[in-house]
C-alpha positions as CSV (number, residue, x, y, z in Angstrom):
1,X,-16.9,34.9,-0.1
2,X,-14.0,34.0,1.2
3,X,-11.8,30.9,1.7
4,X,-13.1,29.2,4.3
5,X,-10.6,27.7,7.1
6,X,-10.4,25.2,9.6
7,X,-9.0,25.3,12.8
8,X,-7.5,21.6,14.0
9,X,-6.3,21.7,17.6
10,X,-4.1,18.5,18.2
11,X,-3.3,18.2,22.1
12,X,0.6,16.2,21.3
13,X,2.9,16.0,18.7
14,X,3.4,12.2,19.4
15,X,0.0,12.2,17.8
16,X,0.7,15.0,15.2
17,X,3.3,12.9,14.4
18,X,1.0,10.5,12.5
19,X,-1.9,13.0,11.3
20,X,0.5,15.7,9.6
21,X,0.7,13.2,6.4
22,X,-3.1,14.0,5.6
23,X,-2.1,17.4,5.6
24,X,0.3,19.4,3.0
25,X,1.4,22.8,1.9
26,X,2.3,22.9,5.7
27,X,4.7,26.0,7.3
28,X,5.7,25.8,10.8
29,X,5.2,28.6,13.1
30,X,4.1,29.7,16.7
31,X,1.1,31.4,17.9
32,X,1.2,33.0,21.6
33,X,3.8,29.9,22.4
34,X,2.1,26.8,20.6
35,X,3.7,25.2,17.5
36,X,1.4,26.1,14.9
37,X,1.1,24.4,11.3
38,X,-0.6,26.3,8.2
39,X,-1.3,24.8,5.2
40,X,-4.3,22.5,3.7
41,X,-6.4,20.2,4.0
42,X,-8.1,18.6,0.8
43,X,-8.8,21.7,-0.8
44,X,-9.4,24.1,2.3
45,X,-7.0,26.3,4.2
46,X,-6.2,24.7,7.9
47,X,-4.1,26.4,10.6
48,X,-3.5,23.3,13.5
49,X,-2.6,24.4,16.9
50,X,-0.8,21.9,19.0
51,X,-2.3,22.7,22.6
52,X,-1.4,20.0,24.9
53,X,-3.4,18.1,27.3
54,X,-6.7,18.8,29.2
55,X,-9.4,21.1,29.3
56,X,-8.2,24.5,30.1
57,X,-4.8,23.9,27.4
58,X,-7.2,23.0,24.7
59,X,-9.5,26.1,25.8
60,X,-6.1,28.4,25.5
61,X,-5.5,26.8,21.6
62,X,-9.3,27.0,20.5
63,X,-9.4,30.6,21.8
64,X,-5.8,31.4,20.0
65,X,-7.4,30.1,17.1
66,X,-10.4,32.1,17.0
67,X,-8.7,35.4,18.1
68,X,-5.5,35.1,15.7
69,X,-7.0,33.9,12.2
70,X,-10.0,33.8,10.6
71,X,-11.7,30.5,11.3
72,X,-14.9,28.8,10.1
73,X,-15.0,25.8,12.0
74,X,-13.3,23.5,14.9
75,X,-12.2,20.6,15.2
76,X,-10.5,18.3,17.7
77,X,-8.6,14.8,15.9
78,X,-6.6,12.8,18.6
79,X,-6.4,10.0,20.6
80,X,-9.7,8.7,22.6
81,X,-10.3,6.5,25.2
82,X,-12.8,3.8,24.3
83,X,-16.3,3.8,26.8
84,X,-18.8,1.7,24.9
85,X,-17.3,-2.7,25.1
86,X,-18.0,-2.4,21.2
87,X,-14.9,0.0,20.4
88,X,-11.7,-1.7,19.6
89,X,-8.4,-0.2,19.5
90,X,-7.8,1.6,16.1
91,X,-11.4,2.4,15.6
92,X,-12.7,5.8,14.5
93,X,-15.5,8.0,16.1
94,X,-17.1,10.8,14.9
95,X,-18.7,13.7,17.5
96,X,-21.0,16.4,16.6
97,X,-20.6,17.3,20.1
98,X,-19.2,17.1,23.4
99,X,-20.7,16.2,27.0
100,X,-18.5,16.3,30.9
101,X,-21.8,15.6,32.1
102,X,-25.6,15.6,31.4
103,X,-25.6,15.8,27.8
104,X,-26.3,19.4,26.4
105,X,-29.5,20.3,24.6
106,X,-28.9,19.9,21.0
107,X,-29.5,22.6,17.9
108,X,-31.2,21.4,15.0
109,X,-28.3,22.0,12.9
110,X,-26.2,19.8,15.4
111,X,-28.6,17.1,15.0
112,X,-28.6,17.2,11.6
113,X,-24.8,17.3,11.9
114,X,-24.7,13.7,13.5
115,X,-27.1,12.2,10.6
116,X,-24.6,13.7,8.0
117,X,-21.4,12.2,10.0
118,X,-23.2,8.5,9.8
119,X,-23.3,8.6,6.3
120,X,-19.8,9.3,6.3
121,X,-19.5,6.1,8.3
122,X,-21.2,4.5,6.7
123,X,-19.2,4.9,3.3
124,X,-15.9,4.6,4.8
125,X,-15.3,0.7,4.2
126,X,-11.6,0.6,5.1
127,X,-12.5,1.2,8.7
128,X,-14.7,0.8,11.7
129,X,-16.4,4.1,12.1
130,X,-18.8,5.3,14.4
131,X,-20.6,8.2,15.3
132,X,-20.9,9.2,19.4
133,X,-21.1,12.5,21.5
134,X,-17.6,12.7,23.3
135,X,-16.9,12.7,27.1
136,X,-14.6,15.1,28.0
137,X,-12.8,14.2,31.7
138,X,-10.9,16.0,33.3
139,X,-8.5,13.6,33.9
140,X,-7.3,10.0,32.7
141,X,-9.9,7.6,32.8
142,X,-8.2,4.7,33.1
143,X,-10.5,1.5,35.2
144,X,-12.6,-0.6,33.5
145,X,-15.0,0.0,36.2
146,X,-15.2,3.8,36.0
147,X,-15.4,3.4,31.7
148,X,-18.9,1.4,32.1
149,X,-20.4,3.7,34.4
150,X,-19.8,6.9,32.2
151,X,-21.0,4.9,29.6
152,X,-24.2,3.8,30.9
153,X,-24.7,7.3,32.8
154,X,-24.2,9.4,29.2
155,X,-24.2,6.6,26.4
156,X,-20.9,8.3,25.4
157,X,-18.7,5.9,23.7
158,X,-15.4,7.4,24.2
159,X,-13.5,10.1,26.3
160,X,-11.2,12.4,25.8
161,X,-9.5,15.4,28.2
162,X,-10.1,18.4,25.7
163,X,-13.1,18.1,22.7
164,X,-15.8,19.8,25.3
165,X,-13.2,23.1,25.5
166,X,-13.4,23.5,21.6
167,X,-17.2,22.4,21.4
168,X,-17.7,25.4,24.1
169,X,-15.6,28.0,22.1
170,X,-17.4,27.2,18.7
171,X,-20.3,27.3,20.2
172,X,-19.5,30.8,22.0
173,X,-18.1,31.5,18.4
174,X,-20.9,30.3,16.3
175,X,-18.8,28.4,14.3
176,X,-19.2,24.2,13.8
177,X,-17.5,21.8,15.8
178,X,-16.5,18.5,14.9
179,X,-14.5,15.8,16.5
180,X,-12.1,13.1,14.9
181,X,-10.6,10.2,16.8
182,X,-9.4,7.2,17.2
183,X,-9.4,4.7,20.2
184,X,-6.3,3.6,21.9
185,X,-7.9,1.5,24.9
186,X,-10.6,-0.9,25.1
187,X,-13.3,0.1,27.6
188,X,-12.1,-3.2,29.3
189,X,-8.5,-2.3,29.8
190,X,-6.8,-0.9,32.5
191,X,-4.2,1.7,32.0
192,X,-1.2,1.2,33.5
193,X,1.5,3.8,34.6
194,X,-0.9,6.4,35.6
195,X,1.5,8.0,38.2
196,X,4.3,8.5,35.4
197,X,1.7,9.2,32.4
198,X,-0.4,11.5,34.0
199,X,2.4,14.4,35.6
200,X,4.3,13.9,31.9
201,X,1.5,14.7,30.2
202,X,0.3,17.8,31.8
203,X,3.7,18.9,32.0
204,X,5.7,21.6,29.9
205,X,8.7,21.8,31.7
206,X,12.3,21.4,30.1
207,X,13.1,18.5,32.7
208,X,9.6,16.5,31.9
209,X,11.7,14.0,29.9
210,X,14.7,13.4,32.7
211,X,12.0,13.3,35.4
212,X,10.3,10.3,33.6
213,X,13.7,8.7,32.3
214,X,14.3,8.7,36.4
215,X,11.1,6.8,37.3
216,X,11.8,4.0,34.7
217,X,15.5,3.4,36.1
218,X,13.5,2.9,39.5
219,X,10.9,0.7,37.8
220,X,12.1,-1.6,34.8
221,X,8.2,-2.9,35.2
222,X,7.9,0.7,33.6
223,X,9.7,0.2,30.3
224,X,7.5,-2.6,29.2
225,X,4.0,-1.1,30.5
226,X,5.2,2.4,28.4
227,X,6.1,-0.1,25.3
228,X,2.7,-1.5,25.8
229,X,1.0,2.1,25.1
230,X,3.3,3.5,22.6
231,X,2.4,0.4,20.7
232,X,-1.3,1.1,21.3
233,X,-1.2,4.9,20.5
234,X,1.0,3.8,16.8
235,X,-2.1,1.6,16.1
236,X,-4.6,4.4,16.8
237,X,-2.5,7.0,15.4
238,X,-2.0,5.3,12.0
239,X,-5.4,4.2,11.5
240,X,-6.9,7.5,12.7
241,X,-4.2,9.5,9.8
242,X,-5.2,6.9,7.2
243,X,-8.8,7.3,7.4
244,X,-7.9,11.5,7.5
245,X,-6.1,10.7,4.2
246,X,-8.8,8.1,2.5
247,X,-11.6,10.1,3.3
248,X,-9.8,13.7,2.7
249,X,-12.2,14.8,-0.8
250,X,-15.4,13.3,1.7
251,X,-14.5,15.1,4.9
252,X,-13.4,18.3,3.4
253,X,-17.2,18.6,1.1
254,X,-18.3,17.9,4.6
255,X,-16.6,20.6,6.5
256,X,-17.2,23.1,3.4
257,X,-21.2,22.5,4.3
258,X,-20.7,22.6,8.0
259,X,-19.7,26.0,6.8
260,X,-21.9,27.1,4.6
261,X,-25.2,25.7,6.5
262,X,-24.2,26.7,10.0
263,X,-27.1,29.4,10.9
264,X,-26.7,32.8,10.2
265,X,-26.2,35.1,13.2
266,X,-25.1,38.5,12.8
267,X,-22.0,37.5,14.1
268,X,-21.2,34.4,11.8
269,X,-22.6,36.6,8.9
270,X,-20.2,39.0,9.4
271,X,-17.5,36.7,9.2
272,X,-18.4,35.3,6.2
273,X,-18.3,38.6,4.3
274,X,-14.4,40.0,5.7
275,X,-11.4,38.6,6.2
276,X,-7.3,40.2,6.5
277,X,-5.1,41.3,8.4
278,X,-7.0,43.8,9.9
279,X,-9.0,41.2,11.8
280,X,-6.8,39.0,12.3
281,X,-3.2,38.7,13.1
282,X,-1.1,35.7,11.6
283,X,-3.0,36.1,8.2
């Protein structure tokens, strides 16, 4: 059998930033436009995709992934937004699965999935971990208000704008998905900024940066509200790459029997017996 390897989609390199270090033996590259990283992590093969933000970017990375390399599982690490009052900033949740609305009917093996990610909780002592379905929105939830009525109408605990588009294309793949984050706001916090946040984010143009520098000249209230979340994003970023990095031996046994106890389809069968280049490009 072969190698198995994971496919990490990342949506920004200001979080990459902080989760590259609990990766190494990493080459730089593009796939169809995306900065692409190959390399390891613990002792499996990894290719990461950097895919931006929202639903239909993470959709174009997790299907890049799947198409261009041979890959055994998904899984989304990044920044969440917290939904449940008992998350605090820096805290890490893992996700057998992802919801944008009533909760999808669970596989046995994605139940059993969840029991398996609360004993890694439960073992990690140098951090609050939890284990919750994600909420993927398609857009910025940012009110305090909105944050307690998601989480009372899915018992989500955080939300994210891209984990359901790589729980969809694993499942489509019949591969496992797993999700990896870390909270950067408190279901009672408001974000502020949203009208400059929110355009730069889902923007890849060349003049997304002189655009935003504009709108802070206009509004010094700006520079200090931006401070406020690039200090809150470091907090989540670091604890998020130090519990990648403490928990690398647990996390990669537990991706390796993801792997090797996902069900058996013809299709995932297949994959397990051939790999190279002849089925995948970017080998």
């Amino acid at each position: 059998m072969m190698q198995p390897r994971l496919g990490f989609v990342v949506a920004l390199p200001n979080e990459w930033k902080y989760f590259r270090a609990a990766f190494h033996h990493l080459r730089r590259g593009s796939c169809r436009g995306l900065p692409e990283f190959r390399g390891k992590f613990g002792d499996l093969d990894c290719v990461v995709l950097l895919g931006g933000v929202g639903r239909d970017n993470a959709a174009q990375a997790a299907r890049t992934l799947v198409e261009h390399h041979t890959i055994h599982a998904l899984v989304s690490i990044g920044y969440a937004g917290a939904l449940s009052p008992e998350l605090v900033r820096g805290d890490i949740v893992l996700s057998a699965y992802s919801m944008t609305g009533e909760e999808p009917t669970l596989s046995t093996w994605e139940d059993r999935l969840q029991g398996q990610l609360r004993r890694v909780a439960d073992r990690s002592h140098e951090h609050h971990v939890y284990v919750s379905p994600l909420y993927t929105a398609d857009r910025i939830i940012a009110r305090p208000d909105e944050k307690h009525r998601i989480y009372a109408e899915t018992g989500a605990e955080v939300v994210d704008m891209e984990s359901f588009s790589l729980f969809k294309v694993a499942r489509d793949e019949q591969i496992p998905f797993i999700g990896i984050h870390s909270v950067t706001d408190t279901a009672d916090e408001d974000i502020p900024a949203l009208e400059v946040i929110t355009p730069f984010l889902l923007s890849r143009s060349i003049w997304r940066y002189p655009k935003l520098f504009l709108r802070i000249a206009s509004r010094p209230r700006l520079i200090y509200q931006l401070g406020v979340l690039n200090h809150d994003a470091e907090i989540a970023g670091r604890n998020l790459s130090h519990f990648l990095k403490a928990n690398g031996e647990v996390l990669s046994r537990l991706f390796r029997d993801c792997i090797q106890s996902y069900p058996k389809t013809r299709k995932t069968a297949w994959l397990h017996r051939h790999s190279g280049p002849a089925q995948r490009e970017h080998e």
